[in-house]
N, CA, C and O of each residue as an XYZ file, in Angstrom:
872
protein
N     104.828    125.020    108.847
C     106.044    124.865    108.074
C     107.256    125.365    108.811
O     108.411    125.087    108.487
N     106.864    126.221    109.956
C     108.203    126.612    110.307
C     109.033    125.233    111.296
O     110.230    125.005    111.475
N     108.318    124.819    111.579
C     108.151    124.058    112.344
C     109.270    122.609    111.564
O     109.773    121.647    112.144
N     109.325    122.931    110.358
C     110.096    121.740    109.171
C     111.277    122.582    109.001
O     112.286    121.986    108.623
N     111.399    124.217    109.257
C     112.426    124.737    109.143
C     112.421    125.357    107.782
O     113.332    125.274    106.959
N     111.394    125.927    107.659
C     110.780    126.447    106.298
C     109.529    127.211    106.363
O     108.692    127.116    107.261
N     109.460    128.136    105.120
C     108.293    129.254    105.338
C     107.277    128.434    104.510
O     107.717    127.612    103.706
N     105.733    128.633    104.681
C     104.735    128.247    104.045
C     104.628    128.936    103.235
O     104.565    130.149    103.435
N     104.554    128.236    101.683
C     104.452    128.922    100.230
C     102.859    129.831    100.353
O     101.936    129.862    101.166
N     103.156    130.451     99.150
C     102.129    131.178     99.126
C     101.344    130.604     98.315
O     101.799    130.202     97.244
N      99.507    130.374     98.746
C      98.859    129.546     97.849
C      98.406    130.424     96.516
O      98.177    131.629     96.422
N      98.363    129.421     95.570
C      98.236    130.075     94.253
C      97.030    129.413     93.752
O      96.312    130.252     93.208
N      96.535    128.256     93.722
C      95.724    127.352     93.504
C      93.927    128.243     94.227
O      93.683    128.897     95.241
N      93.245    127.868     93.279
C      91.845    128.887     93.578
C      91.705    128.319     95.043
O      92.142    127.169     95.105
N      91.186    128.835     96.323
C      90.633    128.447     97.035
C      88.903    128.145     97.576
O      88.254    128.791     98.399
N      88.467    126.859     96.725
C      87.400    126.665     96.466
C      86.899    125.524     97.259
O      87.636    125.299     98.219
N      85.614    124.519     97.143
C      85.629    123.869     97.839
C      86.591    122.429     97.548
O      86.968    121.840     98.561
N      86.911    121.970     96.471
C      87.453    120.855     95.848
C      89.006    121.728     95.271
O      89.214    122.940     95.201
N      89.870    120.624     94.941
C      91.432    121.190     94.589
C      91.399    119.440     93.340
O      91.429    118.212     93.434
N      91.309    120.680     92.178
C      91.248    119.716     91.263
C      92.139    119.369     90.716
O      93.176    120.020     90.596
N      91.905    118.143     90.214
C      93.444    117.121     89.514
C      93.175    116.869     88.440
O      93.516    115.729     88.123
N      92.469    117.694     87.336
C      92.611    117.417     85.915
C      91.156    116.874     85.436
O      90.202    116.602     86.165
N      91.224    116.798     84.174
C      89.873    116.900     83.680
C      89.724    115.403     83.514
O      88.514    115.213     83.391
N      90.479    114.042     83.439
C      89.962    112.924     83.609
C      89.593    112.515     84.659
O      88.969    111.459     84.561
N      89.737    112.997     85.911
C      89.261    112.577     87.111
C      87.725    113.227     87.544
O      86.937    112.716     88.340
N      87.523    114.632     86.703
C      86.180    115.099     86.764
C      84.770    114.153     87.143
O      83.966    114.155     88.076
N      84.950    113.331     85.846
C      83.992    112.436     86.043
C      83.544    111.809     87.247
O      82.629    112.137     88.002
N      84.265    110.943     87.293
C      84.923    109.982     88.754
C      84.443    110.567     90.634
O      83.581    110.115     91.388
N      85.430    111.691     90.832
C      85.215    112.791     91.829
C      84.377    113.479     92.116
O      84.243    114.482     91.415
N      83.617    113.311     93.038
C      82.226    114.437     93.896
C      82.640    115.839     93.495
O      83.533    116.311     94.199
N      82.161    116.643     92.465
C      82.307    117.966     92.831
C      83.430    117.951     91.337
O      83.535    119.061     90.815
N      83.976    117.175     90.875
C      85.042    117.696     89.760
C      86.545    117.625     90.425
O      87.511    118.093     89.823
N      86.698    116.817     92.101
C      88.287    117.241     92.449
C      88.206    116.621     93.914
O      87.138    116.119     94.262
N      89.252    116.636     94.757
C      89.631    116.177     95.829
C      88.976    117.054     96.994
O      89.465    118.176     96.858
N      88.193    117.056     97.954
C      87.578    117.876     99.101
C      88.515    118.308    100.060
O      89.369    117.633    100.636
N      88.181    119.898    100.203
C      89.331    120.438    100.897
C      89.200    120.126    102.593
O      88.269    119.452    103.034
N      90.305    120.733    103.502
C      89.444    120.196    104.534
C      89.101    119.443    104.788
O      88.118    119.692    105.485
N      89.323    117.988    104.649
C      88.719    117.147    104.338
C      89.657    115.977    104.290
O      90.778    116.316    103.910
N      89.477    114.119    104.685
C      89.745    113.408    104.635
C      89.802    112.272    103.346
O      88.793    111.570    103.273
N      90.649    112.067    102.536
C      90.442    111.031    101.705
C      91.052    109.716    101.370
O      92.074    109.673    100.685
N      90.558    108.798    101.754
C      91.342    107.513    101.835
C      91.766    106.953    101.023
O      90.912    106.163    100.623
N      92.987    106.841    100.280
C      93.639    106.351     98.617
C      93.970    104.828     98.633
O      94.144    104.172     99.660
N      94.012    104.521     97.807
C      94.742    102.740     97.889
C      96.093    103.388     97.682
O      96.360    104.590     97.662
N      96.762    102.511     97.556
C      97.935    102.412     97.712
C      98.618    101.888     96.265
O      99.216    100.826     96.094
N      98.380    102.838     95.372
C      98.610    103.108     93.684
C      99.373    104.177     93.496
O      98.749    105.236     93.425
N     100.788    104.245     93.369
C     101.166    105.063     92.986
C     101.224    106.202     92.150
O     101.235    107.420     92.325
N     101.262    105.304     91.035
C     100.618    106.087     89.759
C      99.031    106.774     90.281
O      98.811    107.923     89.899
N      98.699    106.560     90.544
C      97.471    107.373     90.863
C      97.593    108.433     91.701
O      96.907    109.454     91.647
N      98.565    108.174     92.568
C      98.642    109.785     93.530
C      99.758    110.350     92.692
O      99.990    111.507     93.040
N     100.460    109.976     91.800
C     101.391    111.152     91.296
C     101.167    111.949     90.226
O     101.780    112.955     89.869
N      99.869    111.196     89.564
C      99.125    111.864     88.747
C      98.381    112.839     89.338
O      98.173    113.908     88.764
N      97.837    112.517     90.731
C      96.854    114.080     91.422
C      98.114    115.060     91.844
O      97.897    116.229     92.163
N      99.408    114.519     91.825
C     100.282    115.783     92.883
C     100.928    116.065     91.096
O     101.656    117.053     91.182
N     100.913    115.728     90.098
C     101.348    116.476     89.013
C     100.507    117.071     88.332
O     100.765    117.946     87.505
N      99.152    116.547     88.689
C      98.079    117.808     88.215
C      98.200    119.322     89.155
O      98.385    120.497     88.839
N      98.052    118.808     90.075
C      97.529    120.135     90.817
C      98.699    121.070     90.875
O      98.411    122.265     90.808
N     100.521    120.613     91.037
C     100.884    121.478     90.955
C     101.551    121.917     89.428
O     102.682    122.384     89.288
N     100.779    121.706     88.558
C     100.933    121.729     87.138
C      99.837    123.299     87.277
O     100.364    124.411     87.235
N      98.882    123.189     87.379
C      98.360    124.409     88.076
C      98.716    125.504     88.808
O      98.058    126.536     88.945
N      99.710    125.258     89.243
C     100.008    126.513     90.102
C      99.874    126.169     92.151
O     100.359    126.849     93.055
N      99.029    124.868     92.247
C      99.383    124.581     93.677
C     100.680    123.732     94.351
O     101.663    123.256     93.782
N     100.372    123.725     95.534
C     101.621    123.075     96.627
C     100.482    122.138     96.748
O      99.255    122.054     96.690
N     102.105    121.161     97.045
C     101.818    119.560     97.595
C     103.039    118.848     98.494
O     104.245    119.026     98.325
N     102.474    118.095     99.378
C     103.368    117.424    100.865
C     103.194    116.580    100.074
O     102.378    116.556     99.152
N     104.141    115.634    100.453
C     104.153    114.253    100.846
C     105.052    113.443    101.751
O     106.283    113.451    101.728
N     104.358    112.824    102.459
C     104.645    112.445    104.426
C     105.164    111.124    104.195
O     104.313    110.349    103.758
N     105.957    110.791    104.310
C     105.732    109.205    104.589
C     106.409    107.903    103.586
O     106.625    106.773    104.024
N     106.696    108.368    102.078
C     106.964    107.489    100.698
C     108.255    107.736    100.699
O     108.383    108.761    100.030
N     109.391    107.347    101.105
C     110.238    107.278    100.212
C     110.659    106.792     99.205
O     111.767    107.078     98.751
N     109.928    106.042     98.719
C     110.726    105.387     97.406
C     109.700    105.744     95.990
O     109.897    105.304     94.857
N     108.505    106.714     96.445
C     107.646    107.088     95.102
C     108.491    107.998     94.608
O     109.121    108.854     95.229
N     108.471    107.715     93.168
C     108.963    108.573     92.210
C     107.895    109.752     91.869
O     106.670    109.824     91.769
N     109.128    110.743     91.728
C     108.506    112.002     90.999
C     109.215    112.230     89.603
O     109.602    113.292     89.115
N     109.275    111.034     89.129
C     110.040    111.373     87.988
C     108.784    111.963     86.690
O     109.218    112.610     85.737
N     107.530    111.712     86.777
C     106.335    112.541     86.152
C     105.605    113.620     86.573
O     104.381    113.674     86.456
N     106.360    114.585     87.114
C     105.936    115.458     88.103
C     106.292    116.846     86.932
O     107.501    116.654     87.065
N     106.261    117.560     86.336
C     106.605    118.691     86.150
C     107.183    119.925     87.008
O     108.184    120.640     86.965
N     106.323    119.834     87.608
C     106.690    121.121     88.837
C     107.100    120.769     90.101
O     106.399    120.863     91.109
N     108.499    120.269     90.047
C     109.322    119.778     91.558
C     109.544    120.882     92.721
O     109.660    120.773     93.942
N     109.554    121.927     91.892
C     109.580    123.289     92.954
C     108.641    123.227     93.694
O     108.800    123.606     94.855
N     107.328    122.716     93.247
C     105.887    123.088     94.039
C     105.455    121.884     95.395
O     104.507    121.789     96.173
N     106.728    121.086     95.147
C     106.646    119.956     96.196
C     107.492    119.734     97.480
O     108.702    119.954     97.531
N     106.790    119.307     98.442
C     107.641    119.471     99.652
C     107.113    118.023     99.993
O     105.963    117.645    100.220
N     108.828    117.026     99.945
C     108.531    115.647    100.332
C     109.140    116.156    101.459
O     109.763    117.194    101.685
N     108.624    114.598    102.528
C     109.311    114.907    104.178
C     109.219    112.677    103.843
O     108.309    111.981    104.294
N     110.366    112.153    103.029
C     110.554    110.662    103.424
C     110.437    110.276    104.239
O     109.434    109.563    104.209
N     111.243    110.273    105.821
C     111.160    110.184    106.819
C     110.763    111.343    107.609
O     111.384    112.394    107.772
N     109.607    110.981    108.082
C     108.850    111.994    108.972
C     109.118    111.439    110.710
O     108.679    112.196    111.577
N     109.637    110.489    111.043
C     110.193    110.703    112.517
C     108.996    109.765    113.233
O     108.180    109.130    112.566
N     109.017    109.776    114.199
C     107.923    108.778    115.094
C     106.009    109.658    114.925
O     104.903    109.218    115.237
N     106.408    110.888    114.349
C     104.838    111.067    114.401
C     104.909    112.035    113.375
O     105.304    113.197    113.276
N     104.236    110.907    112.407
C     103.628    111.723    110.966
C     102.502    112.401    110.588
O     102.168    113.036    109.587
N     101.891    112.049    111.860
C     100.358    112.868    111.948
C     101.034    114.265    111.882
O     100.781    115.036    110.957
N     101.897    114.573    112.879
C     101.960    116.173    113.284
C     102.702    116.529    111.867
O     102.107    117.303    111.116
N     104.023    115.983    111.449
C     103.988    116.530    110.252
C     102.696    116.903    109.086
O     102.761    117.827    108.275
N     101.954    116.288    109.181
C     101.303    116.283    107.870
C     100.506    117.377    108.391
O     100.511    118.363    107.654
N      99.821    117.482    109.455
C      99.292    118.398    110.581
C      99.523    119.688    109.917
O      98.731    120.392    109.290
N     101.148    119.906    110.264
C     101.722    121.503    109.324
C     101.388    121.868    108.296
O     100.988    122.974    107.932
N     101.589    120.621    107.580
C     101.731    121.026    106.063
C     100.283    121.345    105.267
O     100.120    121.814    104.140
N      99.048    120.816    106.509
C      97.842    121.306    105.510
C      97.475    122.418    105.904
O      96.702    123.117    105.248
N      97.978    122.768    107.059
C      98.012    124.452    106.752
C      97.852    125.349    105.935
O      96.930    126.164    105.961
N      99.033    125.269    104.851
C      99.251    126.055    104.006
C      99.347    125.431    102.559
O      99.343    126.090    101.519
N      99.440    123.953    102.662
C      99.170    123.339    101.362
C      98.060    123.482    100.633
O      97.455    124.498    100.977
N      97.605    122.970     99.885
C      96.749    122.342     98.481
C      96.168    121.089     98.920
O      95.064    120.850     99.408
N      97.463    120.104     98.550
C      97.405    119.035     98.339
C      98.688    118.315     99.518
O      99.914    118.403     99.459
N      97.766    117.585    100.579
C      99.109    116.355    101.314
C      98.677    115.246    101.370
O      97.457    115.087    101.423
N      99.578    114.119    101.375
C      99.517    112.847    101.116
C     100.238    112.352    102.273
O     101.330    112.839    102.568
N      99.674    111.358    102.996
C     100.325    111.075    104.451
C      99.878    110.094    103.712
O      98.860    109.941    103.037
N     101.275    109.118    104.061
C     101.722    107.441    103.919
C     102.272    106.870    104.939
O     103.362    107.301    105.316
N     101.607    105.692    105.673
C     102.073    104.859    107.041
C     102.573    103.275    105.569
O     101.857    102.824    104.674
N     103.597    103.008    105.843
C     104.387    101.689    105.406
C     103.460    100.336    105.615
O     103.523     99.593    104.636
N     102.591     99.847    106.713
C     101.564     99.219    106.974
C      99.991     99.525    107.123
O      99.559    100.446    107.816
N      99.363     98.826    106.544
C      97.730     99.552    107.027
C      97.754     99.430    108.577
O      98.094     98.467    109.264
N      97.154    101.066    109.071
C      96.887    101.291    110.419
C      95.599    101.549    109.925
O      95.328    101.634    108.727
N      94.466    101.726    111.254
C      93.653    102.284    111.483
C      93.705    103.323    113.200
O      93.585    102.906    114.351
N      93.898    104.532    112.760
C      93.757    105.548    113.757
C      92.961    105.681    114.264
O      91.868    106.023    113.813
N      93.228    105.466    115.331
C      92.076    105.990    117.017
C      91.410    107.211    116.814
O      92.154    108.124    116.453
N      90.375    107.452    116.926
C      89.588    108.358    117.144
C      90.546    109.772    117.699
O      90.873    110.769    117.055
N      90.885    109.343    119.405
C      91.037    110.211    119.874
C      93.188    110.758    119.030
O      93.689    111.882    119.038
N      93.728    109.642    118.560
C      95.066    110.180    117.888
C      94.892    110.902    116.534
O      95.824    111.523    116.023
N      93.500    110.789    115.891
C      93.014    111.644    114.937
C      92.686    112.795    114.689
O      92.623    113.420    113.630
N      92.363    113.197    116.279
C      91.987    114.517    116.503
C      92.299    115.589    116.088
O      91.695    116.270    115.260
N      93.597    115.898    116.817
C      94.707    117.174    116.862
C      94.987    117.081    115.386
O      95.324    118.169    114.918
N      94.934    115.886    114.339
C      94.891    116.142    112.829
C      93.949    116.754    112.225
O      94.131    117.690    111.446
N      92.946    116.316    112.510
C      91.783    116.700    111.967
C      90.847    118.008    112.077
O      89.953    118.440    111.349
N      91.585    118.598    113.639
C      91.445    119.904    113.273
C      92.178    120.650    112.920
O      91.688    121.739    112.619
N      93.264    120.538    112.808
C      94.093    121.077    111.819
C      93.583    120.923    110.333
O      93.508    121.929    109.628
N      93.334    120.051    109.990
C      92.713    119.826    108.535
C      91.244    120.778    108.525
O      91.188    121.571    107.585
N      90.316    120.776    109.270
C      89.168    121.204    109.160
C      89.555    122.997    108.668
O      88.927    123.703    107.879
N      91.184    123.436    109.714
C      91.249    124.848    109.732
C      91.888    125.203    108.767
O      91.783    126.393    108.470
N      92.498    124.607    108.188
C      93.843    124.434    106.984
C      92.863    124.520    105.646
O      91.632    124.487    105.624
N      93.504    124.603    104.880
C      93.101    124.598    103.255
C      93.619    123.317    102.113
O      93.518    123.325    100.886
N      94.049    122.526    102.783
C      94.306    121.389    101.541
C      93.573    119.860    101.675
O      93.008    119.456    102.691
N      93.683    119.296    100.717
C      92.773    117.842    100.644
C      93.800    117.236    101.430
O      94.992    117.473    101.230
N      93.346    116.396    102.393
C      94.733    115.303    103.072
C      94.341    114.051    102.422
O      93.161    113.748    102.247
N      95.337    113.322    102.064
C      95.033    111.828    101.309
C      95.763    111.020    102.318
O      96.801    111.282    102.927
N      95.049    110.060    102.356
C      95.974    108.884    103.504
C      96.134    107.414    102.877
O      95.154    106.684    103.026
N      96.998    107.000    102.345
C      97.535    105.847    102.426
C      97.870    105.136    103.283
O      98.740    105.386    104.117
N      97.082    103.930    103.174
C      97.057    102.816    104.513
C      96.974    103.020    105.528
O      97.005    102.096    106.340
N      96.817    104.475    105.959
C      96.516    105.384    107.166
C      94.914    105.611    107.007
O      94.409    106.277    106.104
N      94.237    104.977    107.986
C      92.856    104.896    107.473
C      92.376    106.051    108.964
O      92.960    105.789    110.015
N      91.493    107.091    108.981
C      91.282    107.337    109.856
C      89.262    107.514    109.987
O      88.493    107.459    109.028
N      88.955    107.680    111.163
C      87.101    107.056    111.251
C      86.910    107.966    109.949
O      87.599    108.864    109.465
N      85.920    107.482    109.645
C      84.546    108.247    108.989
C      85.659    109.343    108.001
O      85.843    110.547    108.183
N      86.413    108.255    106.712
C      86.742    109.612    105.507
C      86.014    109.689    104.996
O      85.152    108.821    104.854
N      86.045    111.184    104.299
C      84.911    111.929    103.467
C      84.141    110.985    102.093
O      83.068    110.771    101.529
N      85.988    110.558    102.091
C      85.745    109.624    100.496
C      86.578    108.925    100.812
O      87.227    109.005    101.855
N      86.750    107.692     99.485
C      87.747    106.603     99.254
C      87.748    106.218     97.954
O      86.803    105.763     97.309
N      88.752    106.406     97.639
C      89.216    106.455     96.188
C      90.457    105.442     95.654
O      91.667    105.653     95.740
N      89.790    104.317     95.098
C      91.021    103.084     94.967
C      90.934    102.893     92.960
O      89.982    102.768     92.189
N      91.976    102.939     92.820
C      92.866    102.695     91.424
C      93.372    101.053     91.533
O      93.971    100.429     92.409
N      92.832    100.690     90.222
C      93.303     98.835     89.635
C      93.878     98.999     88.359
O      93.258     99.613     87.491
N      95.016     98.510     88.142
C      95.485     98.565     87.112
C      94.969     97.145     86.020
O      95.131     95.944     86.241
N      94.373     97.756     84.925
C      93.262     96.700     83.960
C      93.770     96.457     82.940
O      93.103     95.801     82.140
N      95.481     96.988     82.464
C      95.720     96.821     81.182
C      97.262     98.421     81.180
O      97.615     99.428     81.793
N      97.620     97.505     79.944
C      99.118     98.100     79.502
C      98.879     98.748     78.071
O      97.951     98.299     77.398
N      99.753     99.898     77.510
C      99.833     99.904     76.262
C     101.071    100.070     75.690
O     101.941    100.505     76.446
N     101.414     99.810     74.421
C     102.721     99.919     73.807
C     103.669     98.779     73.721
O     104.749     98.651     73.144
N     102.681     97.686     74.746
C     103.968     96.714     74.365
C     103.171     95.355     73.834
O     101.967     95.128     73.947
N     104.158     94.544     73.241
C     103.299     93.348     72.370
C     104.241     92.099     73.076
O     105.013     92.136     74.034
N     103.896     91.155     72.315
C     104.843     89.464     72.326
C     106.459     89.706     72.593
O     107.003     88.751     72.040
N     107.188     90.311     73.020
C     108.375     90.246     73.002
C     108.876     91.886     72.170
O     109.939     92.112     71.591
N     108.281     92.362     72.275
C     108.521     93.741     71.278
C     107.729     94.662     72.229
O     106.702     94.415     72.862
N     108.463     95.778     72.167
C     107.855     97.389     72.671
C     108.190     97.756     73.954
O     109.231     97.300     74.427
N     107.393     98.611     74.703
C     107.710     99.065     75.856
C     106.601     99.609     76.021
O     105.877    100.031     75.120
N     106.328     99.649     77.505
C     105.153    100.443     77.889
C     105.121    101.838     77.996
O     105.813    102.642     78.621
N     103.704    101.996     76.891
C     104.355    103.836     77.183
C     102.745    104.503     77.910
O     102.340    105.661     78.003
N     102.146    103.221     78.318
C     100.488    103.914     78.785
C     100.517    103.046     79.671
O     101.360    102.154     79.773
N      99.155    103.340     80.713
C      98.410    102.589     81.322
C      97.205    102.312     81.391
O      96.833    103.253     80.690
N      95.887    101.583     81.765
C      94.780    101.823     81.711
C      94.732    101.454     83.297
O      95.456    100.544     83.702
N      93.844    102.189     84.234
C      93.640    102.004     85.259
C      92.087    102.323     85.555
O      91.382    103.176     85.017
N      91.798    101.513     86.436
C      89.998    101.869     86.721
C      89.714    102.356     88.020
O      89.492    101.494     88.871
N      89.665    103.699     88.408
C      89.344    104.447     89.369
C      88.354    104.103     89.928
O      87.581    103.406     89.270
N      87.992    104.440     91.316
C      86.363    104.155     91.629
C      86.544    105.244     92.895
O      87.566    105.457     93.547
N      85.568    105.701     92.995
C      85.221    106.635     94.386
C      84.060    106.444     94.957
O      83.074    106.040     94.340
N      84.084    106.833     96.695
C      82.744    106.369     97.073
C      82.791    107.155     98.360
O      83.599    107.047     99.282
N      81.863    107.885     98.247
C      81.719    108.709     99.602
C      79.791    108.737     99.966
O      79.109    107.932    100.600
N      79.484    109.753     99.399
C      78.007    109.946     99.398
C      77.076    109.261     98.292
O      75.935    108.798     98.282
N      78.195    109.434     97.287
C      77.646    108.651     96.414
C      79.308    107.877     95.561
O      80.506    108.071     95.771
N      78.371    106.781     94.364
C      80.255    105.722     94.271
C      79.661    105.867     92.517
O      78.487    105.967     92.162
N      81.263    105.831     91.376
C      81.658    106.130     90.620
C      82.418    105.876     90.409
O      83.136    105.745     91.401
N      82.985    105.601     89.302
C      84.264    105.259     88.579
C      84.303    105.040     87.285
O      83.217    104.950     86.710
N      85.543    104.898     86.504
C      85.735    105.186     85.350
C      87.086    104.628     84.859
O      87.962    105.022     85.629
N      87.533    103.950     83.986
C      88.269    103.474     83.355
C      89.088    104.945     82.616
O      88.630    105.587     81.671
N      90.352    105.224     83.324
C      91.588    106.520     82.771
C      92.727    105.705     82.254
O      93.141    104.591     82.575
N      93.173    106.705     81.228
C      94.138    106.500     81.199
C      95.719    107.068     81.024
O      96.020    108.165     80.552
N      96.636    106.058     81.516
C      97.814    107.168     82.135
C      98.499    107.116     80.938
O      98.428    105.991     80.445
N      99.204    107.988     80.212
C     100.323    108.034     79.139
C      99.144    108.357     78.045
O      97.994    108.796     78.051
N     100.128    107.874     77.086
C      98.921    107.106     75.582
C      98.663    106.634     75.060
O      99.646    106.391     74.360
N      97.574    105.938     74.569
C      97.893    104.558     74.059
C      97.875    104.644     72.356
O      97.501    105.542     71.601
N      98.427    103.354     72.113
C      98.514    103.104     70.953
C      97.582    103.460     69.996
O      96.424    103.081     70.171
N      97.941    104.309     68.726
C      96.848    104.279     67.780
C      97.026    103.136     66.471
O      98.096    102.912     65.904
N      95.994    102.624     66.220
C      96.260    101.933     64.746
C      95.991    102.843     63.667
O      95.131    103.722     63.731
N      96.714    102.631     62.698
C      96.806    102.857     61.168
C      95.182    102.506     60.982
O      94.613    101.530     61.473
N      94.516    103.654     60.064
C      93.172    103.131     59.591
C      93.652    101.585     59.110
O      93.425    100.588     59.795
N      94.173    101.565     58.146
C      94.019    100.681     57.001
C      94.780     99.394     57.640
O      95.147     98.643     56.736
N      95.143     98.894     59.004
C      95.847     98.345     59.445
C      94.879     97.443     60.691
O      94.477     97.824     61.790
N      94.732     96.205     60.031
C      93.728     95.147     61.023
C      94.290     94.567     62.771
O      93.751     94.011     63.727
N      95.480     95.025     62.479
C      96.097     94.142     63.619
C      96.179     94.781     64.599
O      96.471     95.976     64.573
N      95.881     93.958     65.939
C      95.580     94.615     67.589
C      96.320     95.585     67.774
O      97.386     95.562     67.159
N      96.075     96.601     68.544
C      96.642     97.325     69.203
C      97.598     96.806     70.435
O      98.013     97.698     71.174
N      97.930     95.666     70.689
C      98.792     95.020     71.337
C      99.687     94.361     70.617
O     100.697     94.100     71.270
N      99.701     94.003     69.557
C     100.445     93.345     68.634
C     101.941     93.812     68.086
O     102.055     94.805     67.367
N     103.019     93.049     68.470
C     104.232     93.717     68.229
C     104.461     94.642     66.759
O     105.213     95.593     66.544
N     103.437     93.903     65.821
C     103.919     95.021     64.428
C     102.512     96.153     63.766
O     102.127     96.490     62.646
N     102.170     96.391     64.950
C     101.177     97.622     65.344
C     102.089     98.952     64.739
O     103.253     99.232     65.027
N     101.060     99.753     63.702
C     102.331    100.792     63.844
C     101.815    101.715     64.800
O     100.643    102.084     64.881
N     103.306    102.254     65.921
C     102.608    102.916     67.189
C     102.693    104.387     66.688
O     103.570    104.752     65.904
N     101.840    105.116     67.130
C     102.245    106.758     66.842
C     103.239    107.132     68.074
O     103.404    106.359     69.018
N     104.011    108.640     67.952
C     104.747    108.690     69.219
C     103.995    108.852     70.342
O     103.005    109.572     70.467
N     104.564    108.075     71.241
C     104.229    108.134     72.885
C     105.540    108.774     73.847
O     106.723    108.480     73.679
N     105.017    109.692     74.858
C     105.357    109.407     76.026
C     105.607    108.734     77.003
O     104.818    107.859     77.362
N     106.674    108.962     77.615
C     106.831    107.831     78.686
C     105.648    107.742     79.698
O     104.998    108.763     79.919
N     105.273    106.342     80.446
C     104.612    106.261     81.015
C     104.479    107.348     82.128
O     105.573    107.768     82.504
N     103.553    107.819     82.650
C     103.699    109.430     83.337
C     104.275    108.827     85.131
O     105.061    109.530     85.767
N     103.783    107.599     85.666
C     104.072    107.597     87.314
C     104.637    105.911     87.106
O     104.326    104.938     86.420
N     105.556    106.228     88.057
C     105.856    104.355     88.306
C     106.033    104.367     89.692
O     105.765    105.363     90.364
N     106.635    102.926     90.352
C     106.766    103.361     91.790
C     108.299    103.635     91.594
O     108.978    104.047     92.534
């Protein structure tokens, strides 16, 4: 971190083997959470990584992110606990390099799918092995990740025929490392029906209970 022109926070987050992102991803995730030390290959779902960087530092950890400028943190609670770097310069490896140092949680994003050379992986990867946080890579694929973890969006809630707004999502996670899993989450909340009330839960004259705004967009 000094190295960004900044001191490395102090970790607060348990230091265990996994850095967990909440109790709907339990299921889903080897172990209950993201592997520290460790390589994990994300699709390229927004909403899905801003839900792991607003869990974890909803908790009490730090989180990077290398590479996104245009993801919103507008569902983030804890903006203090985040250290974006938008433009990271001709080599985002070494940034991200720093930051798992002393992070939790970093998210390195390349704009095109690459696949990294063995030997340009290196000097990352031991840094990661010595460091303490999960590294996630978007479209940055590097050999042999631990895991791979891709999010599909399967469905909306809150909005009908010309009426409503979206105030949920349904998305279907899947992970696959040693062993593969997944699970249908969902982001926001969705609509409840009235017992006594036959009509879809998509249907513009649904009565909705209150919702939240959808939690991640891009």
């Amino acid at each position: 971190m000094a190295a960004l022109g900044g001191e490395v926070p102090e970790p607060v987050a348990p230091d265990t083997d996994v850095v967990g992102v909440g109790e709907m991803f339990r299921t889903v995730l080897p172990g209950g959470g993201l592997p520290r030390r460790a390589v994990t290959h994300v699709s390229d779902t927004p909403a899905l990584v801003v839900e792991m960087v607003d869990s974890i530092t909803a908790a009490g950890g730090f989180a990077g992110v290398v590479g996104w400028p245009d993801l919103s943190y507008a569902a983030v609670a804890a903006l203090e606990r985040v250290i974006a770097v938008p433009d990271p310069g001709i080599d985002p490896l070494s940034v991200a390099g720093v930051l798992v140092e002393g992070l939790d949680l970093v998210v390195l994003r390349t704009p095109q799918a690459i696949n990294i050379s063995p030997v340009r992986a290196r000097p990352l990867l031991a840094r990661v092995r010595k460091g303490r946080a999960a590294l996630l890579t978007v479209n940055a694929r590097v050999p042999s990740p631990t895991l791979t973890v891709t999010g599909r969006v399967t469905g909306f809630h809150g909005i009908g025929r010309g009426a409503g707004r979206i105030a949920g999502m349904d998305m279907r996670v899947e992970a696959a490392g040693h062993r593969t899993a997944s699970a249908v989450i969902t982001f926001g909340e969705a609509p409840r029906l009235s017992p006594l009330s036959p009509l879809s839960p998509l249907s513009p004259l649904s009565p909705l209970s209150p919702l939240r705004p959808l939690r991640a967009v891009r």
